[in-house]
C-alpha positions, -999 to +999 in steps of 0.1 A: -049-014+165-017-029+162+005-059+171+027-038+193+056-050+170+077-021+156+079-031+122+068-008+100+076+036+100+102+052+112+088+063+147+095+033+174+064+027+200+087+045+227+091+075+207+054+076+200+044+073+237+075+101+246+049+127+221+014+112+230+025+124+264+039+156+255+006+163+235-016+144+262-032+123+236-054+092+254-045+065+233-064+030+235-045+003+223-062-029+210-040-060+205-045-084+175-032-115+166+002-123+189+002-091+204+030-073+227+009-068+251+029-055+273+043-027+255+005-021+245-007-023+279+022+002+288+013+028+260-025+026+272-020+030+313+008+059+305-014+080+282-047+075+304-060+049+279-072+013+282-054-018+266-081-042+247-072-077+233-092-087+202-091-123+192-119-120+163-143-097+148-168-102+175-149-090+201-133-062+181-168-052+181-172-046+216-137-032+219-152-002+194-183-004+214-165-002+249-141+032+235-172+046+220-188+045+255-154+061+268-150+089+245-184+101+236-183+135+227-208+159+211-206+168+175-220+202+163-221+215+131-233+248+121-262+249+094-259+271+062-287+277+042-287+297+011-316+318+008-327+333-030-343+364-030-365+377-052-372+407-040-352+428-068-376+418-094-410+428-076-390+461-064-379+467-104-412+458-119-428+484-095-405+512-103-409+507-139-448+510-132-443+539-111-423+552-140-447+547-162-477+562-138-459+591-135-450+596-173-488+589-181-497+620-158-466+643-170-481+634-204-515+653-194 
């Protein structure tokens, strides 16, 4: 979302569109307020993107809306659950009763 005015970083629009290319980056381009929309509209069509003018909040909406149909992708995560076990104290009480089953008979 931008003006298309270079006025700010030290990368100019044509050097940006030079490395979206070279990294083939789709780049949708939304134009606010007085826009250069002709640089924008040339940074969109070159990297495969669409050029959206945005007058208000409304339609800024459906500009979001529009690129979220466009680049819908699936997001998986993978799950981690920690588990606690307890089966070290059941396995240590029973050896200490076996222990002490089999003292009781030595004892005899």
């Amino acid at each position: 979302m931008s003006d298309g005015e270079h006025n700010s970083g030290s990368i100019s629009p044509k050097d940006a569109l030079k490395l979206i290319k070279e990294k083939n980056i789709r780049v949708y381009t939304i134009g606010i307020g007085e826009a250069d929309s002709a640089l924008m509209q040339k940074i969109a069509q070159e990297s495969g993107g669409v050029y959206y003018p945005a007058t208000d909040a409304k339609e800024l909406q459906s500009v979001y809306a529009a690129i979220d149909t466009l680049e819908s992708s699936k997001i998986s995560s993978k799950e981690y659950k920690l588990k606690d076990y307890y089966f070290q104290t059941v396995l240590l009480l029973s050896c200490g009763f076996l222990l002490f089953l089999l003292y009781r008979e030595l004892k005899r």
